[in-house]
MDTraj code that builds the backbone (N, CA, C; nanometers):
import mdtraj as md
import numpy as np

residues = "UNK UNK UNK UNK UNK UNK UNK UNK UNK UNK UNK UNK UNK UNK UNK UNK UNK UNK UNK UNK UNK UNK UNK UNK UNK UNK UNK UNK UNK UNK UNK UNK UNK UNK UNK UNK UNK UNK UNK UNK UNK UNK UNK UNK UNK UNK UNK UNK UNK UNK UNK UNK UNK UNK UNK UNK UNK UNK UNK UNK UNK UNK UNK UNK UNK UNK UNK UNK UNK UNK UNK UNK UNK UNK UNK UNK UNK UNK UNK UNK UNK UNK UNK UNK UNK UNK UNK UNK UNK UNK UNK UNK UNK UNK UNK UNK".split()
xyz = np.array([
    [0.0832, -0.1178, 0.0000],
    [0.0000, 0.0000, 0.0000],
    [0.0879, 0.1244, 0.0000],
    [0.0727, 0.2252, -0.1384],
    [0.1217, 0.3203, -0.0702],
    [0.0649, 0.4426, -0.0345],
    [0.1903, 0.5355, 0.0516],
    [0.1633, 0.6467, 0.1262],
    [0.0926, 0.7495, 0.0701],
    [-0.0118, 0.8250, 0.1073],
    [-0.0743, 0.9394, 0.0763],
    [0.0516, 1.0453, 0.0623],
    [0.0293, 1.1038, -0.0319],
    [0.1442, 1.1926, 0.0132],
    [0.0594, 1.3293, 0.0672],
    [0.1426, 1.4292, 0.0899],
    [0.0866, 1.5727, 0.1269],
    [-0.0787, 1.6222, 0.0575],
    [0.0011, 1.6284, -0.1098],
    [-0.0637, 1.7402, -0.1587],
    [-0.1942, 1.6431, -0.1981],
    [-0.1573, 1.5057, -0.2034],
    [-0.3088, 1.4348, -0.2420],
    [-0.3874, 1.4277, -0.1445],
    [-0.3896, 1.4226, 0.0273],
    [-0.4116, 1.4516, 0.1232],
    [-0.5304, 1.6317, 0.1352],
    [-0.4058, 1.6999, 0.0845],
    [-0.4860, 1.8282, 0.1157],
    [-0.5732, 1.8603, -0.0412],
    [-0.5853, 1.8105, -0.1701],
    [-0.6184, 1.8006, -0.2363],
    [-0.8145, 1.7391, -0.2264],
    [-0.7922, 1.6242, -0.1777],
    [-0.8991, 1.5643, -0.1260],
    [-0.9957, 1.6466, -0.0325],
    [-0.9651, 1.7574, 0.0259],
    [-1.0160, 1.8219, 0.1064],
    [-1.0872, 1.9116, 0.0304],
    [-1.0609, 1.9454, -0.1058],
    [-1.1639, 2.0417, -0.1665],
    [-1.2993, 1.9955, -0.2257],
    [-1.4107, 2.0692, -0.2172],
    [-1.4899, 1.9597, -0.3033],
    [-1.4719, 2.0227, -0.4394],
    [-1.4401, 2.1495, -0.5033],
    [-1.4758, 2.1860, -0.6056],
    [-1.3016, 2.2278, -0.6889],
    [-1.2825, 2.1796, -0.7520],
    [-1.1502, 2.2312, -0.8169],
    [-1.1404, 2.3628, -0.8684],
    [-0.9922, 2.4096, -0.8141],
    [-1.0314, 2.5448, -0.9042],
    [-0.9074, 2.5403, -0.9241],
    [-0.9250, 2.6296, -1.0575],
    [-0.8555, 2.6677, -1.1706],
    [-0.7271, 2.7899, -1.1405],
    [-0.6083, 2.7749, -1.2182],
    [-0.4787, 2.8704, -1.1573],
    [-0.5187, 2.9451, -1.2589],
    [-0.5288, 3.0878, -1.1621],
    [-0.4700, 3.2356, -1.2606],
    [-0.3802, 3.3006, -1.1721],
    [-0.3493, 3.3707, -1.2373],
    [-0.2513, 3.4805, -1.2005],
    [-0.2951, 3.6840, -1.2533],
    [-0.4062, 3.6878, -1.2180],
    [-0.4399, 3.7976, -1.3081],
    [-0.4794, 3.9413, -1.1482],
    [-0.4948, 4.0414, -1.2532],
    [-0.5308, 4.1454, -1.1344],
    [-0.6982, 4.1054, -1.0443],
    [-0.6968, 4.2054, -0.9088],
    [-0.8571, 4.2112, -0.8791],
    [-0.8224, 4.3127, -0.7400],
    [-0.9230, 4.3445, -0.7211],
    [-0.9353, 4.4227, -0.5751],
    [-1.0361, 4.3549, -0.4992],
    [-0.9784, 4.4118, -0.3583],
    [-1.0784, 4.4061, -0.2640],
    [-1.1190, 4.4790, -0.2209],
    [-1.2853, 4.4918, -0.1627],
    [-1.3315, 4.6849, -0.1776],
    [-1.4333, 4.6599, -0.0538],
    [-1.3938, 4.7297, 0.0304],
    [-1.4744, 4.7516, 0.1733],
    [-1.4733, 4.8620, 0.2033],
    [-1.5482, 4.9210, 0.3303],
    [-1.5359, 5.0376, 0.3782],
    [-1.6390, 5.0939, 0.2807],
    [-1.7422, 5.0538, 0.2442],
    [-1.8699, 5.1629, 0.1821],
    [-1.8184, 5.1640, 0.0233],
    [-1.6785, 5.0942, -0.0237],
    [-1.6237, 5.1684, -0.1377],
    [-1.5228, 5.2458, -0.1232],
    [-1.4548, 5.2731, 0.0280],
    [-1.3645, 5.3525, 0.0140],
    [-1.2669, 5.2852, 0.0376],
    [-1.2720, 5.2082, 0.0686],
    [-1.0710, 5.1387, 0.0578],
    [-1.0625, 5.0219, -0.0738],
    [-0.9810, 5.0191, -0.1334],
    [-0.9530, 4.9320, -0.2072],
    [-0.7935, 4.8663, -0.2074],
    [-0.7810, 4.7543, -0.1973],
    [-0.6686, 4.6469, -0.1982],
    [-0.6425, 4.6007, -0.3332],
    [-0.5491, 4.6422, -0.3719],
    [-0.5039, 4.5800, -0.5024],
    [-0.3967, 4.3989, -0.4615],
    [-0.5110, 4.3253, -0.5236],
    [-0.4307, 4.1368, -0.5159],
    [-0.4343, 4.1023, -0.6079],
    [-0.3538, 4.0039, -0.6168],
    [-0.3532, 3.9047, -0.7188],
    [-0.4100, 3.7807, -0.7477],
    [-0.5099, 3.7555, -0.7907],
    [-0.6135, 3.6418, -0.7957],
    [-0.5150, 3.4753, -0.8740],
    [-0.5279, 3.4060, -0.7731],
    [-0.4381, 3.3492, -0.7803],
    [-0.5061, 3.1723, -0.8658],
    [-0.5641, 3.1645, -0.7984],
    [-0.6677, 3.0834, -0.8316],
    [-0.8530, 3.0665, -0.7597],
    [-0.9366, 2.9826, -0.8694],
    [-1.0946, 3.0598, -0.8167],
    [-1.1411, 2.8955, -0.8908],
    [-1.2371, 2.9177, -0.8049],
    [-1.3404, 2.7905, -0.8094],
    [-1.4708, 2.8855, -0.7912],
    [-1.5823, 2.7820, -0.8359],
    [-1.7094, 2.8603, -0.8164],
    [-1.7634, 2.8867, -0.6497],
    [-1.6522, 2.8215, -0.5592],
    [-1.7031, 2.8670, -0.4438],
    [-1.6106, 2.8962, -0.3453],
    [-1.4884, 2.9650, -0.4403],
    [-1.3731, 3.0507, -0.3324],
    [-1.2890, 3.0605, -0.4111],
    [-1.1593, 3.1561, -0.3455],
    [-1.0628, 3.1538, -0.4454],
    [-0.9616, 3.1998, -0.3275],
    [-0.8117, 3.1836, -0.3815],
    [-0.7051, 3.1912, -0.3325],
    [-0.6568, 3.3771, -0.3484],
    [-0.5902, 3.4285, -0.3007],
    [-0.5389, 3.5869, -0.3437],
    [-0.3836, 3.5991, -0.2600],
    [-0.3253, 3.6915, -0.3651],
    [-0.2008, 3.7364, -0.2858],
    [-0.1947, 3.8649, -0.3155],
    [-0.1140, 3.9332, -0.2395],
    [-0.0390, 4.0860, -0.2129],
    [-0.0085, 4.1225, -0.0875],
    [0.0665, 4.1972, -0.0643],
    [0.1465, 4.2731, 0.0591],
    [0.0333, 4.3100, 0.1412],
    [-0.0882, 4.3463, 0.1209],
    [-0.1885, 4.4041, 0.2073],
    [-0.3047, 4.3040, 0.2920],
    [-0.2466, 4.1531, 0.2547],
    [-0.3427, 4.1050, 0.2448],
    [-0.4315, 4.0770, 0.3603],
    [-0.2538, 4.0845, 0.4529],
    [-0.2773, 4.0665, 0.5572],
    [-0.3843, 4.1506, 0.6485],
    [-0.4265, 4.2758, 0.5629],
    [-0.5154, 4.3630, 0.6204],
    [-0.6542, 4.4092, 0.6637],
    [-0.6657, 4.2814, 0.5157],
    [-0.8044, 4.2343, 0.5218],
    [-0.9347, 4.2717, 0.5954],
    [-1.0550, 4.3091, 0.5791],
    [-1.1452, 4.2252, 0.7148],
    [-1.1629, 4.0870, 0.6738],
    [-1.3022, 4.0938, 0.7461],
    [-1.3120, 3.9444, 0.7687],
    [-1.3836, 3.8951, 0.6171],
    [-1.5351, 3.9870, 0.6131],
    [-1.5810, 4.0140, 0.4931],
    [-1.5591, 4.1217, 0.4142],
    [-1.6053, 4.1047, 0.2203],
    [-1.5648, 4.2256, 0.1824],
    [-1.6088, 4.1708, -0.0043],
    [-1.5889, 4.2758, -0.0690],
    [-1.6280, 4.2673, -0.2100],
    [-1.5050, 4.2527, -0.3083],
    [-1.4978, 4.0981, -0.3621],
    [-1.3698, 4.0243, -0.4488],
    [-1.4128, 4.1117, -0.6063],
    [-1.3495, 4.1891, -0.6889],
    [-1.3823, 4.2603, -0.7624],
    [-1.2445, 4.2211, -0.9157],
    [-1.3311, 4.0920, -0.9808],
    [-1.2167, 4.1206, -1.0887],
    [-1.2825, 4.1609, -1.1943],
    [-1.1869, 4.2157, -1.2845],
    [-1.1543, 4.3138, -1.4006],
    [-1.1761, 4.1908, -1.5287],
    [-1.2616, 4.2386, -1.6371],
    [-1.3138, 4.1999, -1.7035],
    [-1.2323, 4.1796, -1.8509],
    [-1.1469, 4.2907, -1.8349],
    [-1.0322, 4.3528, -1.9437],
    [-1.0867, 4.4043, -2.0390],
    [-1.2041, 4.4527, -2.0100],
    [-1.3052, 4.5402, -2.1361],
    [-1.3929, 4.6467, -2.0973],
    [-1.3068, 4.7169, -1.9409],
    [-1.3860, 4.8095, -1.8487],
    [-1.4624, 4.7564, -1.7472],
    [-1.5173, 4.6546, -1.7401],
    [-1.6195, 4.5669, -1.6169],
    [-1.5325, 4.5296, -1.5315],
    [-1.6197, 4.4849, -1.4680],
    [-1.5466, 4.3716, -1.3953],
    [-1.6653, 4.3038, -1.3093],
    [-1.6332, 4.1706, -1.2451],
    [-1.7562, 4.0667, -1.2182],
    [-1.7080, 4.0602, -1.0608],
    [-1.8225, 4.0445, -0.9787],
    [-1.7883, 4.0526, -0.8249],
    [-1.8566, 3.9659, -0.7668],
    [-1.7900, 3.9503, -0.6265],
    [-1.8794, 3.8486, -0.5218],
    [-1.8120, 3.9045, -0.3739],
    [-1.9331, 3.8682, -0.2925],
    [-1.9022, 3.8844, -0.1384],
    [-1.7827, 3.7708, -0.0976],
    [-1.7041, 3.8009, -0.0419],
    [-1.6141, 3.6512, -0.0067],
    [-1.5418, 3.7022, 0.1924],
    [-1.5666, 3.6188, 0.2012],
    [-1.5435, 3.5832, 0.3414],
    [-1.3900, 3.5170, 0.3569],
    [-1.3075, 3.5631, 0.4287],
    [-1.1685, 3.4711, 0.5027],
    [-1.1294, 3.4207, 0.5598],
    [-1.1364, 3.3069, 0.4806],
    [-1.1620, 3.1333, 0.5777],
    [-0.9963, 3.1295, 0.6531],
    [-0.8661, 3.1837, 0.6059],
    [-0.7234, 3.1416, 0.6413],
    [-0.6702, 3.2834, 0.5261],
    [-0.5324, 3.3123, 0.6321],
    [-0.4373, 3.3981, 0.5524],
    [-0.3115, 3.3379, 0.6586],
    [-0.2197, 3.3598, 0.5521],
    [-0.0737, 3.3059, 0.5631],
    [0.0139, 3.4392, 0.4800],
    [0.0582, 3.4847, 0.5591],
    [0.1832, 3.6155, 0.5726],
    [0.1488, 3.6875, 0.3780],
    [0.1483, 3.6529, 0.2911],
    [0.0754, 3.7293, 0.1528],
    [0.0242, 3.6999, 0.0963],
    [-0.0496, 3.5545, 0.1564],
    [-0.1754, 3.4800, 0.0642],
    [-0.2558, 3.4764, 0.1428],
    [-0.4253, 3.4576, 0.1076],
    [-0.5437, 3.3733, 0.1551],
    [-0.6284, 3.3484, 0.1001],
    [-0.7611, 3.2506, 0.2109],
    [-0.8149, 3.1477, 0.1298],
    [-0.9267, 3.2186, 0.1752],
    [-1.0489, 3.2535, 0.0255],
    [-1.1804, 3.3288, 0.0584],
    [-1.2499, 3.1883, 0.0112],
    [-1.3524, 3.2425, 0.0411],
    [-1.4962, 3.1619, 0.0207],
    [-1.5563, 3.2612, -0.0263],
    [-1.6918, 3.2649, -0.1217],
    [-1.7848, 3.3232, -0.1620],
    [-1.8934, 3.2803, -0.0511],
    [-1.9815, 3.4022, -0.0652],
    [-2.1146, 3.4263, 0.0274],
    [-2.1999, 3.5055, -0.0315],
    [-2.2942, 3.4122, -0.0726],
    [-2.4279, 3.4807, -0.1344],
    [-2.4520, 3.5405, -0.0490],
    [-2.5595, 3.6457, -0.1081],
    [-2.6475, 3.7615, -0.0794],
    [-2.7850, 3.7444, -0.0270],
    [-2.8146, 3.7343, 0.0712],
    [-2.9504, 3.7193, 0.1190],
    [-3.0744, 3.7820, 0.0299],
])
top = md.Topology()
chain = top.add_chain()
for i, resn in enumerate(residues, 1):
    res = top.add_residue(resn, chain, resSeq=i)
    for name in ("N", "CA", "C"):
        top.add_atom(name, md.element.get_by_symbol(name[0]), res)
traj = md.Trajectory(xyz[None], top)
């Protein structure tokens, strides 16, 4: 029999796969007045990964805002399940 390794271990723990990017997005709290420029790292339909220097600054909730590359951009509420020193792990949260 062999060993599980790490990443098949923590792999198994997702239910939904998501997909690697590397592209721009903000995070926008405060009514609209603060914005965090991250890097969307990777996104599934029910969370996504982000990095940048600020990340750590976070709240808890807040509005994931990526750029469309044609003036838009497409958004969701996401919540912060874990952050680690310039990454973390959101979840999406519908809207009542």
């Amino acid at each position: 029999m062999r060993p599980k390794s790490h990443l098949a271990s923590f792999s198994e723990k997702r239910s939904l796969y998501r997909a690697r990017r590397s592209r721009p997005a903000h995070c926008v709290f405060n009514e609209g007045a603060t914005v965090i420029d991250v890097v969307l790292r990777d996104i599934s339909p029910a969370g996504a990964r982000i990095g940048g220097a600020e990340v750590a600054g976070l709240p808890q909730t807040f509005e994931l805002q990526i750029p469309d590359g044609v003036g838009g951009y497409s958004a969701r509420r996401a919540l912060v399940v874990w952050s680690k020193g310039v990454a973390a792990g959101l979840t999406f949260i519908d809207e009542a």
